[in-house]
C-alpha positions as CSV (number, residue, x, y, z in Angstrom):
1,X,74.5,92.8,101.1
2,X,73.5,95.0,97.9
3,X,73.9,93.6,94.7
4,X,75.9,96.1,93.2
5,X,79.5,96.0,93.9
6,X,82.0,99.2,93.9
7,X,85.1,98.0,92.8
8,X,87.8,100.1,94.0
9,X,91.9,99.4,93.1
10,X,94.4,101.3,96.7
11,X,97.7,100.6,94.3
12,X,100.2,101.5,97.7
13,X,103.2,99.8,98.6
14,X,104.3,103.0,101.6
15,X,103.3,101.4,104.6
16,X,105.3,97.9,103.6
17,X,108.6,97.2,104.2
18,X,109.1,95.6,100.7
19,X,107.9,97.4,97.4
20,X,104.9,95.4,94.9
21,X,102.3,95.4,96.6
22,X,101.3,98.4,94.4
23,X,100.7,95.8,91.7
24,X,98.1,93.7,93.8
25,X,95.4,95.6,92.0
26,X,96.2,95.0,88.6
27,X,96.9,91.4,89.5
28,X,93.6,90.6,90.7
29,X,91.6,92.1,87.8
30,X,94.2,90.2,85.6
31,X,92.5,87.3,86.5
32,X,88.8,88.7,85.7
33,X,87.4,90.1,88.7
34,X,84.8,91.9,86.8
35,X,83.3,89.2,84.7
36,X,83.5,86.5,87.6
37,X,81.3,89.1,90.0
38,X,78.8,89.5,87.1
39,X,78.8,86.1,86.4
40,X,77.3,85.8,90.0
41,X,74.8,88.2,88.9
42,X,75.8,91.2,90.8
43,X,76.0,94.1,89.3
44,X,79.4,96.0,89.1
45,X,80.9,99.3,88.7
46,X,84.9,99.5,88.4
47,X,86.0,102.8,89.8
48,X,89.7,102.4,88.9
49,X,92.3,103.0,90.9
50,X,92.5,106.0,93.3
51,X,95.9,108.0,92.8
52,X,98.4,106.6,95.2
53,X,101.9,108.1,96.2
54,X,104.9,106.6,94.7
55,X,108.0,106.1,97.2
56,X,110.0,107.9,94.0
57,X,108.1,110.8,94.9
58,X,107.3,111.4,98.6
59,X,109.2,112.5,101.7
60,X,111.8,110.0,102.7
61,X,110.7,107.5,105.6
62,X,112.9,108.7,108.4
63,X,111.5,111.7,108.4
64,X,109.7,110.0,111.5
65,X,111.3,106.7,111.5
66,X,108.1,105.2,113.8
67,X,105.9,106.5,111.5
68,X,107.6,106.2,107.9
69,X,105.5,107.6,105.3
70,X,102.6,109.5,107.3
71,X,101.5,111.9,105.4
72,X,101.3,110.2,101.6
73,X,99.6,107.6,103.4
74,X,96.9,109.4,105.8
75,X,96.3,111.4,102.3
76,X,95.3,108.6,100.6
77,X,93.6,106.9,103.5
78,X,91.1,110.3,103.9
79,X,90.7,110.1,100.4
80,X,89.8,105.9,100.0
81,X,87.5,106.9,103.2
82,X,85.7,108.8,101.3
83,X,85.4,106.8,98.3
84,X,84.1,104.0,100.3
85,X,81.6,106.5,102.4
86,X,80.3,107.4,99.0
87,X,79.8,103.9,97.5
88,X,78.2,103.1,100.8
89,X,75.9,106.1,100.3
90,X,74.5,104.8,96.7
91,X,73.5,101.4,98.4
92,X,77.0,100.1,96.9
93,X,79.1,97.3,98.4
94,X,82.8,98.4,98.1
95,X,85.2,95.8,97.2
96,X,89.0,97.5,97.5
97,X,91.8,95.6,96.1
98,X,95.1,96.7,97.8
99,X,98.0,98.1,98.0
100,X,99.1,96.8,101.9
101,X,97.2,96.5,105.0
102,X,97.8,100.3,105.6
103,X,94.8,101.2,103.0
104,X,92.4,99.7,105.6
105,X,92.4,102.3,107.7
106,X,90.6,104.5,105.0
107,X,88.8,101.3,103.8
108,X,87.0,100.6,107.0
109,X,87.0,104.0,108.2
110,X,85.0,105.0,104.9
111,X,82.6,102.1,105.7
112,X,81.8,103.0,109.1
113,X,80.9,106.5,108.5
114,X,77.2,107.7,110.0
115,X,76.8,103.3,111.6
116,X,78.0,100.9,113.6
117,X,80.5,98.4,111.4
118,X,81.4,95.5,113.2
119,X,84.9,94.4,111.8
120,X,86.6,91.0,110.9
121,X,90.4,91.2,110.7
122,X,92.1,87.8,109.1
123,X,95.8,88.0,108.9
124,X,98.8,86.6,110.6
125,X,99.1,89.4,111.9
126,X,97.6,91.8,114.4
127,X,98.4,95.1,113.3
128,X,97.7,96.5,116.2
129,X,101.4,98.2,116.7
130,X,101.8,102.2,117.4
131,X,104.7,104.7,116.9
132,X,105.3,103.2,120.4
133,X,105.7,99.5,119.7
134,X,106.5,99.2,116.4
135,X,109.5,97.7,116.3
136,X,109.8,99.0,112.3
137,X,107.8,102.0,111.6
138,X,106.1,100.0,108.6
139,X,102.1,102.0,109.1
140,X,100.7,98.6,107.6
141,X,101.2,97.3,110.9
142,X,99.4,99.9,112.3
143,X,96.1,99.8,110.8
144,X,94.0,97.7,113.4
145,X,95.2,100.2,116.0
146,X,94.3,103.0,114.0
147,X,90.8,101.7,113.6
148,X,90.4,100.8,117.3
149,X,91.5,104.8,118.2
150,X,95.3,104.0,119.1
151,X,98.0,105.9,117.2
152,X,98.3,109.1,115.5
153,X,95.5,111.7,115.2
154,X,96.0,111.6,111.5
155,X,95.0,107.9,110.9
156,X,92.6,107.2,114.3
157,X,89.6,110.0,112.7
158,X,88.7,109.3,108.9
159,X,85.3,108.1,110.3
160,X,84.2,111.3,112.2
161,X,85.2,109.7,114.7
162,X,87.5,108.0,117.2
163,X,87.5,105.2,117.6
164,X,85.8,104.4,114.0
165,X,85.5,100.4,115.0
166,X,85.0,99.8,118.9
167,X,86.7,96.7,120.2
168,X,84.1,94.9,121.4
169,X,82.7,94.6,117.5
170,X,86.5,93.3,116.1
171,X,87.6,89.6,115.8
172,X,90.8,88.9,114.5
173,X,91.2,85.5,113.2
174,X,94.3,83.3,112.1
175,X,97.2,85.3,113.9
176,X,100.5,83.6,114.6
177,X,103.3,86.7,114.5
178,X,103.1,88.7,116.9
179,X,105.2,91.3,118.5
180,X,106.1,91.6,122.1
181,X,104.8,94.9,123.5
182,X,101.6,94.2,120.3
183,X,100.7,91.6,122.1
184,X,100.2,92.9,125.7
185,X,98.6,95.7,123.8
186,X,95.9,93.4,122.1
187,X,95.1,91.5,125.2
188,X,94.1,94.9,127.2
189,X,92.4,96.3,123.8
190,X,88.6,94.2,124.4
191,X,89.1,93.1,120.9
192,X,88.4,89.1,120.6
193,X,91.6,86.8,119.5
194,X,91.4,83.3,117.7
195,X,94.9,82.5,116.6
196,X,96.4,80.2,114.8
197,X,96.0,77.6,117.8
198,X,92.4,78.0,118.5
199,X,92.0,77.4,114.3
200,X,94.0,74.0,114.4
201,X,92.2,72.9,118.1
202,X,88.9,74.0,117.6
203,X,88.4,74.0,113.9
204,X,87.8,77.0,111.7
205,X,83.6,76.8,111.2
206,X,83.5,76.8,115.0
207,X,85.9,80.3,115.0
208,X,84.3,81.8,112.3
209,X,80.9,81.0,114.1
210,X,82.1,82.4,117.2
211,X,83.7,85.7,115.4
212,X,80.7,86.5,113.9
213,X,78.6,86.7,117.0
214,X,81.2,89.3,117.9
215,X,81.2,91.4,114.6
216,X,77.4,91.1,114.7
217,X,76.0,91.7,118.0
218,X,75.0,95.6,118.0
219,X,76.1,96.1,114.8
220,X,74.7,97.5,110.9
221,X,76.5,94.4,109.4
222,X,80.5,94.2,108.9
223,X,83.5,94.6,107.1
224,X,86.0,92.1,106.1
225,X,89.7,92.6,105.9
226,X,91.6,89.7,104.3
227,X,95.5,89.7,104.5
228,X,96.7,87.0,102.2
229,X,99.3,86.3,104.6
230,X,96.9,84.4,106.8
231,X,97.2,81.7,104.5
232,X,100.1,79.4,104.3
233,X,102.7,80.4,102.1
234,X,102.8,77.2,100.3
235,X,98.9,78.4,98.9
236,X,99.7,82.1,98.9
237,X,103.8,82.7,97.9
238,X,103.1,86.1,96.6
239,X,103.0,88.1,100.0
240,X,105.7,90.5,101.6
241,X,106.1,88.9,104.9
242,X,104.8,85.0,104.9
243,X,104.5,82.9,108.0
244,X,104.5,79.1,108.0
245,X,102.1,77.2,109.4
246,X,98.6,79.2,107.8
247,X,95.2,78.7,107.0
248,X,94.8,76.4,104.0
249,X,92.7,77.1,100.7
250,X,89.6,75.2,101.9
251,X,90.0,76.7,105.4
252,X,89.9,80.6,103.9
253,X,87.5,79.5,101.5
254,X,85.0,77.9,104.6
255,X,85.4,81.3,106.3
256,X,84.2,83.7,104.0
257,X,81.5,81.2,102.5
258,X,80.4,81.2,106.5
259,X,80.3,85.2,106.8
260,X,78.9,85.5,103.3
261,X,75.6,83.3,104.7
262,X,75.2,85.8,107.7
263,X,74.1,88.3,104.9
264,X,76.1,91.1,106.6
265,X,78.9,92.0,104.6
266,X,79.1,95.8,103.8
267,X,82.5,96.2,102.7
268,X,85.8,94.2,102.0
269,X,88.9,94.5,101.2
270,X,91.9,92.5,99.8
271,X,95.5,93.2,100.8
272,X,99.0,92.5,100.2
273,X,98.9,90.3,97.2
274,X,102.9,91.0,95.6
275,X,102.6,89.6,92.3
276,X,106.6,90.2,92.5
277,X,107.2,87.4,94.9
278,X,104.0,85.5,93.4
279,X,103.6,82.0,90.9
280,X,102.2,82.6,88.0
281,X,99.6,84.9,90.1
282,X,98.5,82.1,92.2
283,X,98.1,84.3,94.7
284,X,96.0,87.3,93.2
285,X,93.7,84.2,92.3
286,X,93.3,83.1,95.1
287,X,92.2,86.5,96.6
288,X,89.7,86.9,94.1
289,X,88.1,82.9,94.1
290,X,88.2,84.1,98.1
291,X,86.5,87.5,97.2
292,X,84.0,85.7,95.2
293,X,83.0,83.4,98.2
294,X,82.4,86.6,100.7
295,X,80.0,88.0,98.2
296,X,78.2,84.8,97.0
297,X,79.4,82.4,95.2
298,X,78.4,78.6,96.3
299,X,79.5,75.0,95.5
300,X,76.2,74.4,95.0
């Protein structure tokens, strides 16, 4: 990992099915990103927030209701794609504070421009629906298809290529909601699977261990996509669609203090913190203290 860090805010809420998530950035910087990153001495350069479309002001979603919000949302993906392909050009790390999980299909697609990105998807969810599946058009449910070349030609190129992360290089870790037909999808997709039940039987070093031989092997390092769902929503409250029965603190904590040791991280991003729903931004802090660990910070 470089030590200067590209701090970059995806204020969206289209691709949700409840509105705040557009808040998550300023949420997270509320509770000093900037400081607490140069405090590990890294060096950081805030890039604001790239200009994101409002629902006030874009086409209404059922204009394709198994795709609500395309356009505004492949706009801003092409544009945070290349963003992140230009941070990653100056040596930069980008760190991208969302905004839903729709954003990562710019995030990572940015990213893997010109290399091979291994990726490392933890969420309760998979993500992996298309215009097929979904049973609810929401695109953040999408992305991890996108990514992996399934769904529309709009979100599956903004690497320069399709697919712009191949199977074989994405874990997903922590997943316990999943839909019917996503499901059969994800088992014939190659990508590697740890849910929930292989986190409580086998432990979560022993996943994360495992993951990142997947992410790593053949790869130019890895990008980490953290849906603050994946923890349990008596830790993390402020998220639009909480699961019981999540990761815990120390659990999310182990896992990116694990891929932070690996030395491979080239990009991250942070998603779906609603400080509407949140406590007293419990859970913007707990993205960032999380954020902190993938890029360095020890116990000791």
């Amino acid at each position: 990992m470089t030590h200067e860090i590209a701090i970059i805010g995806v204020p969206i809420d289209l691709g949700a099915g409840r509105r705040g998530v557009d808040m998550g950035p300023s949420a997270m910087r509320y509770t000093g990103l900037q400081g607490r990153l140069e405090g590990l001495g890294l060096r950081v350069v805030e890039l604001g927030n790239l200009p994101a479309p409002m629902v006030e002001t874009s086409e209404t979603p059922e204009t394709d209701s198994k795709l609500r919000y395309l356009q505004p949302i492949a706009g801003l993906c092409e544009s945070l794609a290349n963003s992140v392909a230009g941070c990653v050009e100056r040596g930069q790390t980008p760190l991208i504070l969302g905004g839903d999980h729709s954003l990562s299909i710019g995030s990572v697609s940015g990213s893997a421009r010109g290399r091979t990105l291994g990726l490392i998807w933890i969420d309760a969810h998979a993500d992996y629906n298309t215009a097929d599946t979904t049973p609810s058009g929401n695109i953040h449910g999408m992305s991890l298809a996108a990514l992996t070349g399934s769904g529309h030609p709009a979100l599956t190129g903004l690497a320069g290529r399709t697919p712009a992360i191949h199977p074989e290089h994405v874990a997903l870790v922590g997943a316990r909601d999943l839909d019917g037909a996503e499901r059969e999808a994800l088992r014939r997709s190659g990508i590697t699977v740890y849910t929930m039940h292989e986190v409580d039987r086998r432990g979560m070093a022993v996943v994360i261990e495992e993951a990142i031989q997947v992410i790593a092997r053949g790869t130019d390092g890895f990008h980490i996509s953290f849906d603050l769902d994946v923890v349990d929503p008596s830790e993390a409250p402020g998220v639009g669609t909480p699961v019981f029965g999540g990761i815990s603190y120390r659990e999310a904590h182990l896992a990116m203090e694990l891929l932070a040791q690996t030395g491979g991280v080239r990009s991250l991003d942070m998603v779906e913190v609603n400080p509407i729903l949140d406590e007293r931004n419990a859970t913007a802090e707990l993205a960032v203290e999380l954020a902190l660990s993938a890029l360095g910070k020890r116990i000791y």
